[in-house]
N, C-alpha and C positions, 0 to 999 in steps of 0.2 A: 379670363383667357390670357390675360397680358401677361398676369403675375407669372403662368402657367409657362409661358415662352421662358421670363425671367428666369424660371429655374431651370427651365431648359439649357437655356444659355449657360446657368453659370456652371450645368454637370459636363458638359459640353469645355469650358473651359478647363475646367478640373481633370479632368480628364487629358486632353491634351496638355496641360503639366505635368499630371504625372509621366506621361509618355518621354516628355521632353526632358524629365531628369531621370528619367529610368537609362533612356538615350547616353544622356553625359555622365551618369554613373558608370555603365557599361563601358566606355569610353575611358573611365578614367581606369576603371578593373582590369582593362589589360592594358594600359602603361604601368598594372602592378603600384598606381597609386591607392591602395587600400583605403589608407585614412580618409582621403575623399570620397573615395567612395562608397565607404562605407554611412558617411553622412547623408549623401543622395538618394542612397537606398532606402536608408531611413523615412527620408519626407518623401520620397514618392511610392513607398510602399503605406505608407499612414494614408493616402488617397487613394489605393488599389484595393480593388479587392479581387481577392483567388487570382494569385501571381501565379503563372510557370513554376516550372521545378526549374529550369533554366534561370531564370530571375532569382529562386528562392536559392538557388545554391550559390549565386556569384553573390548575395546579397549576407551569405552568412559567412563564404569565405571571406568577403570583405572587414570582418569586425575576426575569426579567426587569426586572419593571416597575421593580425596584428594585436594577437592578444586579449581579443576582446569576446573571451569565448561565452561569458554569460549572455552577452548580445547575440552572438551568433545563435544561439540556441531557440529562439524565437522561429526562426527561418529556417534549423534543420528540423526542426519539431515539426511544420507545417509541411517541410519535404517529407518525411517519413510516417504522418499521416496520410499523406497521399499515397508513396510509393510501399508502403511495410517491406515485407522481406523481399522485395523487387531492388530497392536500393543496393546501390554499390558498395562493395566493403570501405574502400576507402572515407564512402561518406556517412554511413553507419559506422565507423572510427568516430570519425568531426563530430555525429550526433553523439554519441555516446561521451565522448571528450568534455562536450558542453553541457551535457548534464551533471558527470562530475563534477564540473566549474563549480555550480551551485550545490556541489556536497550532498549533493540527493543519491547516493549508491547505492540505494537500495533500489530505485529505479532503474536506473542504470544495469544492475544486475536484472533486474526481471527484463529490461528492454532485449538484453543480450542472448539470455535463454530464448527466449520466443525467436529472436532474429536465426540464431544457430539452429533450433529447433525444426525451423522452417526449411533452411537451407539442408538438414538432414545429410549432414557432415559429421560424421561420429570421431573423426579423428580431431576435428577441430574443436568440438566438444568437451572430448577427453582433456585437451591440452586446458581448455580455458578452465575445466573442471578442477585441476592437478595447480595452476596456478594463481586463481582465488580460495584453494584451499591454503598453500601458501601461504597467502598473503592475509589470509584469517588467524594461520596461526604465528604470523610473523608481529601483527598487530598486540599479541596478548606477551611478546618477548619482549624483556629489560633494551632497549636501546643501545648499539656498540657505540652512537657517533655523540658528540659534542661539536655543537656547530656556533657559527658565530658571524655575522655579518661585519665585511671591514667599511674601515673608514675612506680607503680607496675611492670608493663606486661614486660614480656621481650621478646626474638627474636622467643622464640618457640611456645608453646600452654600454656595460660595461661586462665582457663573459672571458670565455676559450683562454684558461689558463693553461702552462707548459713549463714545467722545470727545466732551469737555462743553468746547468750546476747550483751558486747558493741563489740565485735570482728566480724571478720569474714573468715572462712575457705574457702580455694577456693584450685581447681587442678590445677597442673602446671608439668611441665615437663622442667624446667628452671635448673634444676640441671645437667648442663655440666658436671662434672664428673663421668655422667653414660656412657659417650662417651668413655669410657675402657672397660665398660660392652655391654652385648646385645642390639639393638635399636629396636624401634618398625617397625617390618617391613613394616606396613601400610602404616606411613610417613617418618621415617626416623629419628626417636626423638626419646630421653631418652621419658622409660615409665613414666607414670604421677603419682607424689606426693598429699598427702594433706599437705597445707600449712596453717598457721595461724597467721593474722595479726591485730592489732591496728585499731580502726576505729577513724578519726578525725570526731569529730560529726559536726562540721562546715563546711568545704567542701569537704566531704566523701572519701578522700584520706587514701591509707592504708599505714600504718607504720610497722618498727619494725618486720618483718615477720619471722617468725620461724618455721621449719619443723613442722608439728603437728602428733603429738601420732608416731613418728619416729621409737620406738621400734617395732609396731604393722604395720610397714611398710612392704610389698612383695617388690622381685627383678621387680614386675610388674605393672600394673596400679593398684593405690587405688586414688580412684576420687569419686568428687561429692558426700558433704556428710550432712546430715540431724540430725536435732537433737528434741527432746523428750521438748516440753515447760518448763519441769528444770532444762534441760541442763544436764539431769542424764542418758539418753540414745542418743548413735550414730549411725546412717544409715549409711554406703556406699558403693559404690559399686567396684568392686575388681574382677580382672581375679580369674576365678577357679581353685584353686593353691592346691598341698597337702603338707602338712609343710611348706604353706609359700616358699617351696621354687620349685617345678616341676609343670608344668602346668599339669591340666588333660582337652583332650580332648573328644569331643563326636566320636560317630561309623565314622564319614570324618573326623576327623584329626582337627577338627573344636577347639577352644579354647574360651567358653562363659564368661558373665558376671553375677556375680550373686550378690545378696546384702549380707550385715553381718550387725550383731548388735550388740553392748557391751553395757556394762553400763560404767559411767564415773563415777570415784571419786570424792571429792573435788580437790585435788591436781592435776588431768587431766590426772590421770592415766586409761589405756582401758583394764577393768574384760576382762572373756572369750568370744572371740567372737561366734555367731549363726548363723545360713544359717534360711533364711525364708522358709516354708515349701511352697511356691512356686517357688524357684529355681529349675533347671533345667540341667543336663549337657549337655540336647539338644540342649535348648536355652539360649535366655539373661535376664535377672532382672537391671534394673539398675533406677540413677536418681532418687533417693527417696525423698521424702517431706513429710512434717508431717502436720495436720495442724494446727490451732490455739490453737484446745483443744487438743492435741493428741489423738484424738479419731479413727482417719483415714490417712493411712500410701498411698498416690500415689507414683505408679513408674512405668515405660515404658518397654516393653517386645516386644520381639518377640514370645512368646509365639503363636503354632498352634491354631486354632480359633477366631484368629483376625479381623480386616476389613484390615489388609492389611500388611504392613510394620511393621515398631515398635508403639503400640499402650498405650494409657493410663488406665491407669489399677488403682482400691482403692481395699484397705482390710482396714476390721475394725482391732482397737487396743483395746480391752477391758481393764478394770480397772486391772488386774492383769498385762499385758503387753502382753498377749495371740495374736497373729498377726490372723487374721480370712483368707478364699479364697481368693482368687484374683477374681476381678467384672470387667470386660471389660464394661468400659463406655459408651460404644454403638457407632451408627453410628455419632450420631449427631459432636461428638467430633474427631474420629476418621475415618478415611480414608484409603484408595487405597493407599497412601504415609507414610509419615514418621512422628509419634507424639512422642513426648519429652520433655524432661526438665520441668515435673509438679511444681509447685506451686499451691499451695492453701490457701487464705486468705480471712477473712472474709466474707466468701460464694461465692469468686470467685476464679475459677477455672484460674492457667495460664498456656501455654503450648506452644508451640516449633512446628512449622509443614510447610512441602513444601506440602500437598496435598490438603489444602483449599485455593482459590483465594488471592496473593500476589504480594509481592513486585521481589521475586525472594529468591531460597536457602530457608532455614528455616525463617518464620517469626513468631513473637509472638501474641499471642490470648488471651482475655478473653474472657469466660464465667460463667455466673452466674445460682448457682444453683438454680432448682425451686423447690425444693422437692422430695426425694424420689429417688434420684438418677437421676432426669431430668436435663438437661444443654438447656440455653438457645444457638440460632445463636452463634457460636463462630464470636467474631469481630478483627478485625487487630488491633492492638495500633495503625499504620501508623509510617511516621518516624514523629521524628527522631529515635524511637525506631527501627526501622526495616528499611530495606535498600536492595540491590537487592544482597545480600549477606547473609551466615545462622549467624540470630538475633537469640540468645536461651538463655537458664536457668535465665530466671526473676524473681527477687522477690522484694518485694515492702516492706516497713516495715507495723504496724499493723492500722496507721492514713493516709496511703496510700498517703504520701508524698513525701519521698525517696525511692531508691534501688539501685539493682546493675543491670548488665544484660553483656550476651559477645555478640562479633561480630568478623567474622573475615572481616569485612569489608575494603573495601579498604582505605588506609592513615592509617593503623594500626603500631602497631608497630614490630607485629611476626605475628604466625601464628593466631590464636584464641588470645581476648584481653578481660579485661573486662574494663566496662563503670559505670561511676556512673551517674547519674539522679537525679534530682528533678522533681517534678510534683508540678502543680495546679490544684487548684479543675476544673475539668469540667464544663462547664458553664450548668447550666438547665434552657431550654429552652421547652417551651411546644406550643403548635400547634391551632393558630385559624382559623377552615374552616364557608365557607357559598355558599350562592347563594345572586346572585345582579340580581332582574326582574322588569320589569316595573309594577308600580301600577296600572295601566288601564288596561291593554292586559295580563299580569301574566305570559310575556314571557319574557326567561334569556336576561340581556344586556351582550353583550361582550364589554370588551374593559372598563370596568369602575375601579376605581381608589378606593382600601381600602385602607385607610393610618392608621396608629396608633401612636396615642400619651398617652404621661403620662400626669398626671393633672393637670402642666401646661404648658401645650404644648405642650412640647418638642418632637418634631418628634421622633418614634422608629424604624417603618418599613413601608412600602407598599408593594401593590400586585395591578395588574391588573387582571379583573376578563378574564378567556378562552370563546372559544365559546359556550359554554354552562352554562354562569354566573357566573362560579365555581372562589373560589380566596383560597389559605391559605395561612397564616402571620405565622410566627416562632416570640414568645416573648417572652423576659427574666420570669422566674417565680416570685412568689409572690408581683406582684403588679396588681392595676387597673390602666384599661388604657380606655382610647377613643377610638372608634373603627368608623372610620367614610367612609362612600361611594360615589363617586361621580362621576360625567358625565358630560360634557358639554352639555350646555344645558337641562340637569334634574336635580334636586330640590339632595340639601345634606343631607343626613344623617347618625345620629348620636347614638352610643349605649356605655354604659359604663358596661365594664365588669371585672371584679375581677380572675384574675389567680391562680390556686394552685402552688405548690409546686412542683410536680413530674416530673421528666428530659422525654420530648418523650410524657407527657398527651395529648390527642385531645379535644377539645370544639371544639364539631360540630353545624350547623343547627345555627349559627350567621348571619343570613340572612337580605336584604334589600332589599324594594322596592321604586323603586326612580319615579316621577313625571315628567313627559316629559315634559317640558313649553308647546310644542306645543298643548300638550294635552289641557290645559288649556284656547287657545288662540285662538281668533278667528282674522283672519286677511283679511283687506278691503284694495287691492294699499297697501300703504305705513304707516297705520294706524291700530295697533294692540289693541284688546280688549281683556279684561276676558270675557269669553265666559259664562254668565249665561240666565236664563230665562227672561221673561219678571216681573217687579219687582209689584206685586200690592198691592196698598191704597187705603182703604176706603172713598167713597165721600169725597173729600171738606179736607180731614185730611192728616196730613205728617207723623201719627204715624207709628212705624214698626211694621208690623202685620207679627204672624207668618207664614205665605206662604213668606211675603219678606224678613226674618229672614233665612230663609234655602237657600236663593239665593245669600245673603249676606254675608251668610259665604262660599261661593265658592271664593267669592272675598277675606276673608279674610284668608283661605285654600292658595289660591295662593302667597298672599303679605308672608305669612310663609313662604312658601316652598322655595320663591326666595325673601332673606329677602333684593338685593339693587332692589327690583321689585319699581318705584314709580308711581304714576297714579293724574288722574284730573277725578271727576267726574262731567257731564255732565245730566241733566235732564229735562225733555222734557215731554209737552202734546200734546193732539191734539189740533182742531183747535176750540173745542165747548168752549164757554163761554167767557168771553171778553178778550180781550188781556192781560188790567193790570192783573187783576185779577189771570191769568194763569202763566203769568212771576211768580209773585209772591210765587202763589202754588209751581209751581217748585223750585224756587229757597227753597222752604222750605224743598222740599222732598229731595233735593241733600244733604242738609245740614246736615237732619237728618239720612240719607245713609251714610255721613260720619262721625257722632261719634256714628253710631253704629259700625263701622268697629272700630275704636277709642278703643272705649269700651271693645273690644276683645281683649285688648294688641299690636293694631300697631300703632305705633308710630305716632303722628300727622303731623312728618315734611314728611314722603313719601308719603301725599296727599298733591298735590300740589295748589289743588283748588275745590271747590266743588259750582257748579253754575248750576242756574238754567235758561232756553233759553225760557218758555213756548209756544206759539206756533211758534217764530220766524224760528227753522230749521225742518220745517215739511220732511216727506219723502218724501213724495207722492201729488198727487196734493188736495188732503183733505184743503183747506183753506178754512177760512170766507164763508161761501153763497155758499158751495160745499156739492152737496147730496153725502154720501157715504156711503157706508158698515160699520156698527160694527167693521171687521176684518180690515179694511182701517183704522180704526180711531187706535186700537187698535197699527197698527205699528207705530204711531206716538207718542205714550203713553211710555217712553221710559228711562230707564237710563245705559248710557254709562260709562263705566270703563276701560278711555282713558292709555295706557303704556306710558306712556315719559321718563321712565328710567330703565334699566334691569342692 
């Protein structure tokens, strides 16, 4: 009985510690100290058992929010066996996010199906359908990028680069001697700086790095920063501070983000700064980008009325420098998850996102605009850009060669790092479809062979046409090529077509109809003919008359079709009139039979003989002093267009 208390006692104690660090975990979760809390979570959920979804969710964002999505996954895995397709998108993202972590996507993808499946959302279906197809065949494509981790990055958070003319500004939080001062409670780092460094234009390495605009620095984050095509106005973004030096929070205690603007001198001095008139103490503004013209200011908000998380957002920049609304770019762009880190260049749109089909963590997207504030499919870059880790803030320069981009990917060298890149041009490539059917019956062949070559020769691609004739060929742009179709045992052909220019163009309806030998062939044992009519001349003459002319070119129809076809022709009468006399005819009419086929452009050496038998190989018994039929004599009246080589 004692012992019996004893364990009483100590489930009893057990118990009320987990409570009491679950308590101070919570506690620590919303002053947004993660990192502690996610420790807490830890040991007092290894004493818990069957936690809340409440608990399991602050318990996985705690190790998410900071990176630590393999951990997190323990905790959304136990949420979403509890809740299935009841779960919120947002945290069916997180789950899904953290299984990537661990490069399980094949899970991941079966998790997603059934999630979507449930929800019996056909549009949203479609879309994830269209961009894991994507991203399958993005996977089997040569690589445009060449990436490279600089020597810059240090052990903390180093990201959000910006082309400053030949420079470049980027956040960091590498200044250890903030380690006297407050830390960000988030992660546990000195708040983040802008920095400004040297660019080596040969291998994108940055040099030389100096605090930037240091006087106009807060005790808190000033990150990620944008500049005006003159380099005479700065974007960035900056906790909500009054004098620079007190945070102001909203009505929870919250502490946002909001952006400022100054102008810059020659000397790199920063005028007064400005709050956009869509900042917020509610919410956050951040991640600004300009674009080519300075015409249009993007930047990511949590702003209420979004599609979800943090969203992508334009205002115009008028000619006096007037900032206009804030325009939520629609669904197309943004999602249920998390968009970020805009760029926009030369009418394409780049951006930051775990809610569209990926690699894992944030991945990076273009798309291009079509007009009028339309965005085409956003597409993954693939890696090497992105990785099953958050790939964010890309930007490319304006010939779309280079750029920079961060990752806190694994083999890093801290927390967040940035990358330099090179690119090559994408290859453009454009699309040729058809149908392959037989020419006789005008039904599809399956199984037949499009191959494509350039003009001389040289092999580029094939296809094999499906069950239903269908073939497409993928070939390089602007040139002509050969496009040719074939089958064993049916006739080949051939079509020369001329390619545009456009990456992704279709040329349809390039279609062939091939010739069956057998069609052509009439076969007796082990002795194959071209199958034509009975051939006829005029009394006593070997000329080619047009009825024999249309029979004739059947024969010369086929010797095309199957150009090593070679033959002997064979010619034959009945049994009326005298022997010499018949040999003779015949052999005239063969002769003449073959340089009409001649005459047509085949060749003389693939006839291999052209003779004439007159009544010596009768069919039938019609000989000499034999009464018979019209139609009796007629089958003996005869010319033969023997195969002897295919």
């Amino acid at each position: 009985m004692k012992k019996f208390y004893i364990i009483i006692a100590c489930l009893v104690i057990s118990v009320a510690s987990a409570q009491s660090k679950l308590k101070r975990a919570e506690k620590l979760y919303k002053q947004y100290s993660f990192t502690e809390a996610a420790k807490l979570y830890d040991e007092a959920l290894a004493e818990k058992e069957n936690p809340g979804a409440d608990i399991l969710k602050m318990a996985g964002d705690s190790h998410y929010n900071v990176g630590q999505k393999k951990e997190a996954l323990k905790y959304y895995q136990m949420l979403y066996d509890i809740q299935g397709s009841t779960l919120s998108n947002d945290y069916f993202i997180k789950y899904t996010e953290s299984v990537k972590a661990t490069l399980d996507y094949a899970k991941a993808d079966k998790v997603t199906k059934e999630y979507l499946a449930a929800k019996n959302d056909n549009a949203v279906m479609a879309k994830y359908a269209l961009q894991k197809k994507q991203m399958d065949s993005l996977a089997k494509e040569k690589p445009l990028y060449t990436v490279k981790q600089l020597d810059v990055n240090s052990s903390k958070s180093d990201f959000g680069t910006a082309f400053y003319g030949q420079k470049i500004v980027f956040a960091s939080a590498k200044d250890t001697t903030k380690y006297n001062e407050k830390l960000y409670n988030w992660n546990q780092q000195p708040f983040l700086d802008l920095y400004v460094a040297e660019r080596n234009v040969n291998d994108g390495t940055l040099l030389n790095v100096q605090p930037f605009l240091p006087n106009a620095m807060t005790k808190y984050h000033d990150a990620t920063a944008a500049f005006s095509p003159d380099l005479k106005t700065v974007y960035y973004t900056r906790n909500i501070v009054k004098d620079n030096k007190k945070l102001v929070n909203d009505k929870t205690g919250t502490n946002q983000f909001k952006i400022v603007r100054g102008a810059l001198s020659e000397d790199g001095k920063l005028g007064k700064l400005e709050d956009m008139q869509f900042n917020n103490n509610a919410y956050s503004t951040g991640h600004p980008a300009v674009s080519n013209d300075g015409k249009w200011l993007f930047f990511a908000s949590d702003m209420p009325g979004g599609q979800g998380g943090s969203d992508i957002y334009v205002a115009e920049v008028d000619p006096a420098g007037t900032v206009g609304p804030a325009k939520n770019l629609g669904p197309m762009i943004n999602t249920a998850g998390e968009e970020m880190f805009p760029s926009f260049n030369n009418g394409v749109l780049y951006f930051a996102s775990d809610g569209h089909f990926g690699w894992g963590g944030l991945d990076v997207y273009e798309s291009k605009m079509t007009g009028d504030w339309n965005f085409s499919e956003p597409r993954n870059l693939g890696a090497p850009i992105n990785s099953n880790k958050d790939d964010f803030a890309y930007i490319v320069d304006t010939e779309d060669k280079y750029g920079y981009f961060s990752s806190n990917r694994e083999m890093g060298k801290g927390d967040d790092d940035i990358y330099f890149f090179t690119k090559v041009k994408p290859p453009c490539d454009e699309l040729v479809s058809g149908k392959v059917t037989n020419a006789k019956s005008k039904l599809a062949i399956a199984g037949a062979t499009v191959s494509v070559t350039d003009l001389m020769d040289t092999a580029i691609t094939s296809a094999t046409t499906d069950g239903n004739g269908d073939y497409v060929v993928t070939v390089p742009c602007g040139k002509t090529y050969k496009i040719a179709a074939t089958k064993a045992n049916h006739s080949r052909e051939e079509k020369q077509l001329e390619i545009g220019k456009k990456n992704g163009n279709q040329t349809k309806d390039v279609n062939f109809e091939l010739t069956n030998y057998d069609d052509l062939i009439t076969k007796k044992g082990d002795v194959e003919k071209i199958t034509v009519n009975p051939i006829y001349f005029e009394y006593n003459k070997w000329n080619i008359t047009d009825l024999a002319a249309v029979e004739l070119d059947k024969v010369v129809f086929a010797m095309t079709k199957f150009p090593h076809l070679k033959i002997k022709i064979e010619s034959h009468t009945d049994s009326r009139g005298k022997d010499a006399y018949n040999l003779k005819l015949s052999d005239s009419r063969a002769k003449s039979t073959r340089d009409y086929i001649i005459s047509k452009g085949i060749d003389a050496s693939r006839i291999d003989s052209a003779i004439g038998y007159g009544e010596s190989r009768l069919t039938n018994r019609c000989k000499n002093g034999v009464k018979c039929t019209e139609a009796e004599h007629l089958a003996n009246r005869r010319s033969d267009f023997i195969v002897i080589d295919k």
